[in-house]
MARTI-199070 format. One line per 3 residues: number of its first residue (from 1); their letters; for each residue z, y, x of N, C-alpha, C. Coordinates in steps of 0.2 Angstrom, whole numbers. Atoms other than C-alpha are relative to their C-alpha. Layout:
NUM> a> Z Y X Z Y X Z Y X; ...
This chain:
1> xxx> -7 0 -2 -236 1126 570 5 1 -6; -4 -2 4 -232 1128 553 -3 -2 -6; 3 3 5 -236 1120 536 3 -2 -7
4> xxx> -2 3 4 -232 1114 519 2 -8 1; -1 8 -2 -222 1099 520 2 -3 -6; -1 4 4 -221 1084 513 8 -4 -2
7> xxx> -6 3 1 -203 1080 516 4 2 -5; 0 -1 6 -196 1079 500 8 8 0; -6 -4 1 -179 1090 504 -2 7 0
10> xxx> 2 -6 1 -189 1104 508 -6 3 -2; 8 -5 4 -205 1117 504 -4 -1 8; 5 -1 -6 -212 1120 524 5 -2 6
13> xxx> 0 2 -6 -210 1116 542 0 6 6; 3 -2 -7 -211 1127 559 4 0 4; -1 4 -7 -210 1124 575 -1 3 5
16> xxx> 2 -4 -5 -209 1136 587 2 -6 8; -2 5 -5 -201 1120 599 -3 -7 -1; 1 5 1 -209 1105 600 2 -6 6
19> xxx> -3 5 -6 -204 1088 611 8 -2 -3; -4 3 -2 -189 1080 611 2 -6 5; -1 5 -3 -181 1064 620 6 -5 -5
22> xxx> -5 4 5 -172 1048 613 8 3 3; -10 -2 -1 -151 1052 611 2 -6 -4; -6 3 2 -144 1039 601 -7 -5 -6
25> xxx> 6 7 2 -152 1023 590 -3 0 -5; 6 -2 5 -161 1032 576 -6 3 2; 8 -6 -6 -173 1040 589 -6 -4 0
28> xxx> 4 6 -3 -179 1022 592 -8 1 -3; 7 0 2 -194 1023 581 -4 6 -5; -1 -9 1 -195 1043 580 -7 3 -4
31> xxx> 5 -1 4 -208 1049 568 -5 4 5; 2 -4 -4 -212 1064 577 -2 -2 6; 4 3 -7 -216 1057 594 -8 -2 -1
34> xxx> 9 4 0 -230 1044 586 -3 8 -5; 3 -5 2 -235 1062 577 -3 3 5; 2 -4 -7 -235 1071 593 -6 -3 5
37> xxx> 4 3 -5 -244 1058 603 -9 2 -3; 10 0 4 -260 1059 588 -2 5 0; 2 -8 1 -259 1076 589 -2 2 8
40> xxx> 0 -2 -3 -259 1078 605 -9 -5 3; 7 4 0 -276 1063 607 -4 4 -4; 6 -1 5 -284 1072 593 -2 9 4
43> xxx> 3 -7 -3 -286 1089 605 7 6 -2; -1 -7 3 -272 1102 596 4 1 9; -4 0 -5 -266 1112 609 6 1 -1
46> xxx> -8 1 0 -250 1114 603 3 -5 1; -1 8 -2 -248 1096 607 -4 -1 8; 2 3 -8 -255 1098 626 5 -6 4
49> xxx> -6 4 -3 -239 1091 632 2 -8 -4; 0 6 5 -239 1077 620 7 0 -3; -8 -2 4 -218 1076 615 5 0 7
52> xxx> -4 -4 -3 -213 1083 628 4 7 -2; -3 -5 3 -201 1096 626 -3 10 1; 5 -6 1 -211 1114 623 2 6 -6
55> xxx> 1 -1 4 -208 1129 618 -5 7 0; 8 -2 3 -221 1141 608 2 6 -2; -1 -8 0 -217 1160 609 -5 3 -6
58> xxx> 5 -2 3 -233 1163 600 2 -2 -8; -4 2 3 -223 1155 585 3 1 -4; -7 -2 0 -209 1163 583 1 5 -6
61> xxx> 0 -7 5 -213 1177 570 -3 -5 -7; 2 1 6 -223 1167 557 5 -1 -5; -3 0 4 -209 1165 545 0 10 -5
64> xxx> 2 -7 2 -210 1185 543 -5 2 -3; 7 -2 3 -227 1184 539 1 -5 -8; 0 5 4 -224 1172 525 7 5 -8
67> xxx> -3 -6 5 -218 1184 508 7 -1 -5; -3 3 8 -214 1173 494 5 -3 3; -6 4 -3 -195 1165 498 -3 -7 0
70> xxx> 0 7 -1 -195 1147 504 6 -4 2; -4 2 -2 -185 1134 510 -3 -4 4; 2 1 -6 -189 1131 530 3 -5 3
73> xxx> -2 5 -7 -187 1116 541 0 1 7; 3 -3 -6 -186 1123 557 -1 -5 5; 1 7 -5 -192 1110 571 2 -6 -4
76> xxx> 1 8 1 -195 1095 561 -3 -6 6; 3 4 -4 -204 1090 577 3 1 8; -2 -1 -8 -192 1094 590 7 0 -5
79> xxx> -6 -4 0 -173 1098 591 4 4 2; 0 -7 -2 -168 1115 594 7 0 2; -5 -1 -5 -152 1111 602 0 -4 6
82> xxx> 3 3 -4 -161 1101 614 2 3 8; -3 -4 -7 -153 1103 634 -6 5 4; 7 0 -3 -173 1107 639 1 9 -6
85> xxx> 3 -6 2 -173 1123 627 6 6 1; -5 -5 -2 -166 1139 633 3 4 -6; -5 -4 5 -152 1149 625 -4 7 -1
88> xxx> 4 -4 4 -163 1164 625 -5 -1 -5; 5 0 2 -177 1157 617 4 -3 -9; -2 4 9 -163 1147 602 2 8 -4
91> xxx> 1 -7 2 -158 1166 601 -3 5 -3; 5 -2 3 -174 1172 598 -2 -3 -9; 2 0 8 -177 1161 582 5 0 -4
94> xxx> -4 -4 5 -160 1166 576 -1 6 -2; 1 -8 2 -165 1184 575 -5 -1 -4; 7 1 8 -182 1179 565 3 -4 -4
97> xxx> -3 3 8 -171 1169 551 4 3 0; -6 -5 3 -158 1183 548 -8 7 0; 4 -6 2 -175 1196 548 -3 -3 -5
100> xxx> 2 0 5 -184 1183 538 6 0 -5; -4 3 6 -169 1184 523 -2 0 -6; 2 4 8 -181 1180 508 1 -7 2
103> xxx> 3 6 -4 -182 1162 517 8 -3 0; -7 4 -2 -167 1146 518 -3 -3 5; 2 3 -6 -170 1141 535 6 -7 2
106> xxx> -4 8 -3 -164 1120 538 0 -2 8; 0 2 -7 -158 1117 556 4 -7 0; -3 7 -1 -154 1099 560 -1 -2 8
109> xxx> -5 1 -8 -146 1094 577 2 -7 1; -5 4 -2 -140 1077 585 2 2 5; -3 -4 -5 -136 1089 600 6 3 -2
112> xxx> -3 -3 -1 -121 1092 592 7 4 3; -5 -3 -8 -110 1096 608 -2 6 2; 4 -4 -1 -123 1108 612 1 6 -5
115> xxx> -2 -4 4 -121 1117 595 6 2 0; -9 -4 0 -103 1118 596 1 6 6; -1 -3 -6 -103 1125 613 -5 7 1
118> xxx> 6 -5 1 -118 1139 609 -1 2 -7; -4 -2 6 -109 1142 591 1 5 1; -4 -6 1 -99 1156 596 -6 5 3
121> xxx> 4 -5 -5 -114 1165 609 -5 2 -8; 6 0 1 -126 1163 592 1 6 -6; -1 -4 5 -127 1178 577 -1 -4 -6
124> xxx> -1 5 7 -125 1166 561 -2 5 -7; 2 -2 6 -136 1173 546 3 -3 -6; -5 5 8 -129 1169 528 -7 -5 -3
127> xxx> 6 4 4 -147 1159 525 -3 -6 4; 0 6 -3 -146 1147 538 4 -6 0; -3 5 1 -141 1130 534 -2 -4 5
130> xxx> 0 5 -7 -136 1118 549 3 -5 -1; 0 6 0 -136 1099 549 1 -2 7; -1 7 -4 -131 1084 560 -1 -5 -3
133> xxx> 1 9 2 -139 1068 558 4 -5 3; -6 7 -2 -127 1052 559 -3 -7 -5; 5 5 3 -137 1036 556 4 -6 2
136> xxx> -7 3 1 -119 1026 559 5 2 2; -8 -2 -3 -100 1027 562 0 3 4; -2 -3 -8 -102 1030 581 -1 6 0
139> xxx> 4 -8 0 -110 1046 576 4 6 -3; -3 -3 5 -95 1053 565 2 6 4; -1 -9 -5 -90 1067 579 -6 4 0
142> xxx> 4 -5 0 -106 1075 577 2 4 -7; -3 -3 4 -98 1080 561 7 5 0; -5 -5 -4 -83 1088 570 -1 4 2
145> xxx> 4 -6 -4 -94 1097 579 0 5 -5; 2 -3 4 -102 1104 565 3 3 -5; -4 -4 5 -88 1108 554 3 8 2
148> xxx> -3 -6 -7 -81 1120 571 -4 5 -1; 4 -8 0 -97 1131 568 1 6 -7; -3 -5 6 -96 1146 558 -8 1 -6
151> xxx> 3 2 3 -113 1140 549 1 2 -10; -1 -2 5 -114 1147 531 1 -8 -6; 0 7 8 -120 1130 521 -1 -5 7
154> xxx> 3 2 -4 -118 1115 532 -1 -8 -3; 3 4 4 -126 1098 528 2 -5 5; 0 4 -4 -128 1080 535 -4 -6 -1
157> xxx> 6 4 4 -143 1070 535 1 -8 3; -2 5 -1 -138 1051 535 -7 -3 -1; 8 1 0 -157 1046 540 -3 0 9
160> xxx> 1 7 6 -161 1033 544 8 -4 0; -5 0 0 -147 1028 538 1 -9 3; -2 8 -4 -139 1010 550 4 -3 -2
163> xxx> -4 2 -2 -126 1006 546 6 2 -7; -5 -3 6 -111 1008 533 6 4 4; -5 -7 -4 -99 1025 536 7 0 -4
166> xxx> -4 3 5 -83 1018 529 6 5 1; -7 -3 0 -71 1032 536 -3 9 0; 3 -7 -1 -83 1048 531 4 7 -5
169> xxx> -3 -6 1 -74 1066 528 -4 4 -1; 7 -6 2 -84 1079 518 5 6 -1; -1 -4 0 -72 1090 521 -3 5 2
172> xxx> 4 -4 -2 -81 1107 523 -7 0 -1; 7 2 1 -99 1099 521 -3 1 -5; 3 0 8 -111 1106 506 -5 -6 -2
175> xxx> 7 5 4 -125 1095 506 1 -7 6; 1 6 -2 -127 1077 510 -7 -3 -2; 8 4 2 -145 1068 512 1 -8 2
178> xxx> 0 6 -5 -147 1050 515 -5 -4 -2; 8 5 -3 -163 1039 519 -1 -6 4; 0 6 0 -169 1023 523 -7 3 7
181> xxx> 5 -1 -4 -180 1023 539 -10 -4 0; 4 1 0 -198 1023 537 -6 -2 8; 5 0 -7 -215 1017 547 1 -6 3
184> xxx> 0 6 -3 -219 1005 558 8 -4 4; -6 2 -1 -204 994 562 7 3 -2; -6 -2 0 -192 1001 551 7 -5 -1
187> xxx> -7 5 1 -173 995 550 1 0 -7; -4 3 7 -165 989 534 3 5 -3; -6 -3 2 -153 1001 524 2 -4 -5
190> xxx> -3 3 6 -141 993 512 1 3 -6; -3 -5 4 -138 999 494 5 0 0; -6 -1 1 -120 996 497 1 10 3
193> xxx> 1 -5 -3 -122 1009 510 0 10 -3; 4 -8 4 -133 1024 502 7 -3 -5; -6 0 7 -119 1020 485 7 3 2
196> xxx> -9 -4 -4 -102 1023 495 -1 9 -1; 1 -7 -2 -111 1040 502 1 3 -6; 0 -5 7 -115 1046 484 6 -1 -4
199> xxx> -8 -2 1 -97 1041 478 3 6 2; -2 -3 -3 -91 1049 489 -1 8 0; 0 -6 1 -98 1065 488 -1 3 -9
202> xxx> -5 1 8 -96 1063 469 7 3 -1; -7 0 -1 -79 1063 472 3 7 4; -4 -7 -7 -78 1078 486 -6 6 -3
205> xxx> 7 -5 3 -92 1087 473 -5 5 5; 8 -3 -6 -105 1089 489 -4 -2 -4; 7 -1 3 -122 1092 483 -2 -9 1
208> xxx> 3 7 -2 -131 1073 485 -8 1 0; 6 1 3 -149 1071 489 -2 -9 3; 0 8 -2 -155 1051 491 -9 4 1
211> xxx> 7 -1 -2 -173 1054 500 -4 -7 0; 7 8 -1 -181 1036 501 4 -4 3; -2 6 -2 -177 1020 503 -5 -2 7
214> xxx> 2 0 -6 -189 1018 517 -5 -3 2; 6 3 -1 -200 1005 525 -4 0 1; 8 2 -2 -216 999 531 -3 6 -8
217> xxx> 3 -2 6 -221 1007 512 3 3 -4; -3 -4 5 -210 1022 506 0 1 -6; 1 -1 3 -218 1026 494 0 -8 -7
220> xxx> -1 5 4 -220 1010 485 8 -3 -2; -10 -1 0 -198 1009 489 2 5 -4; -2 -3 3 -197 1022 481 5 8 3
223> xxx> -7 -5 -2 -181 1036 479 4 -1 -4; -4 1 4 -175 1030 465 9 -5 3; -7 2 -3 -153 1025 468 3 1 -7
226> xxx> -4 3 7 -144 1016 454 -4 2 -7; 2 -2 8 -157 1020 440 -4 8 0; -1 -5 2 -160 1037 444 -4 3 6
229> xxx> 1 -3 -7 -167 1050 458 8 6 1; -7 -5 -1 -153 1063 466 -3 4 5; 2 -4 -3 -161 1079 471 5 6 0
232> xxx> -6 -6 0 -145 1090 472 -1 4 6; -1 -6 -5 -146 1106 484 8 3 -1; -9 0 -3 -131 1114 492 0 9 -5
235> xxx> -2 -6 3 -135 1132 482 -5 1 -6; 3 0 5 -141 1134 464 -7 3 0; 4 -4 2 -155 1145 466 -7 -4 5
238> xxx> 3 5 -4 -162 1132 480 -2 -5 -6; 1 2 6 -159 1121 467 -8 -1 -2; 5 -1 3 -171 1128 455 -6 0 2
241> xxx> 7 0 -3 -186 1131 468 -1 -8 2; 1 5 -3 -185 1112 474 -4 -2 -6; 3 2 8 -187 1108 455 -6 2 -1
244> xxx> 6 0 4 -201 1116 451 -4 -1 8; 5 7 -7 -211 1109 470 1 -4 -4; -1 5 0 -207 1095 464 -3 -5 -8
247> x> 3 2 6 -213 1095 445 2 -3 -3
């Protein structure tokens, strides 16, 4: 339920909710389902249900056990504003990431209708950073959402990015990611695309991090953007610990 990750923005993973369902047209070819499904064929029981939406009480503390500061992805395999998971239980892993406060816990949402509306019931630790994915234009109200909560650092992960965001407002926003979609049958990104983003947030001096171009073969795509990688974090001292992951 909980592990070292690979994903480059962050240190770890966990997952007290697992499952989701498709919302909107970046779902289409959703990492974590064909995860869930192998996990679930290969016996784990936290994968009994395959990616259905589940959630995992036994779970829910590990961050506490864990000493040395991190920076947490919580539900990389789920989405924890999801209609399927109860308001007591999103409660609950508010209260283990304001107890764990050596830890920068990453929540990301396309439920952001859901978050607006179970904003004001939730207690907002200052080490919680909350995201919404927008993987084109039609998605720009989840960033409305998002700006309304009372979130400390809040971000927006443009991944997989679809489409070009030609009317995008960073007011309020620290961190912007953007990404090319990966794995079997991924979509196209353009470099005009990813280039505007990072203007843009140049310009409105948001953090930028450019995570991959994507593809059947990420890693051969690379991360490199206009010459360069752009691993910027939304707080210096995040920053420095990505840096040194990252070597």
């Amino acid at each position: 339920m909980a592990q070292n990750s690979k994903i480059e923005w962050t240190q770890s993973t966990w997952n007290p909710v697992t499952g989701c369902t498709k919302v909107s047209v970046g779902c289409r070819n959703c990492y974590a389902e064909r995860m869930a499904l192998r996990l679930m064929a290969a016996g784990s029981p936290n994968y009994a249900n395959g990616f259905r939406v589940t959630v995992h009480p036994h779970a829910l503390e590990l961050p506490l056990r864990w000493k040395q500061p991190r920076v947490i992805f919580v539900n990389s395999m789920s989405d924890l504003f999801h209609k399927d998971v109860p308001f007591h239980f999103i409660s609950k892993i508010f209260d283990v990431m304001r107890q764990a406060s050596q830890h920068q816990f990453q929540v990301l949402t396309k439920r952001s209708e859901r978050l607006l509306h179970l904003s004001s019931k939730l207690r907002w630790p200052e080490n919680v950073w909350m995201g919404v994915t927008v993987e084109t234009a039609d998605y720009l109200c989840r960033i409305d959402h998002l700006r309304q909560t009372p979130a400390a650092v809040k971000f927006i992960s443009f991944e997989p990015l679809l489409g070009r965001i030609p009317d995008l407002d960073l007011t309020g926003i620290d961190w912007v990611i953007v990404g090319g979609e990966s794995g079997p049958g991924a979509r196209l990104m353009k470099q005009q695309w990813a280039v505007e983003i990072r203007d843009k947030c140049l310009n409105a001096g948001t953090a930028f991090f450019f995570k991959q171009w994507g593809g059947v073969n990420k890693k051969r795509n690379g991360r490199s953007l206009e010459g360069r990688t752009w691993d910027d974090m939304p707080l210096p001292e995040r920053q420095t610990v990505m840096m040194d992951r990252n070597g």
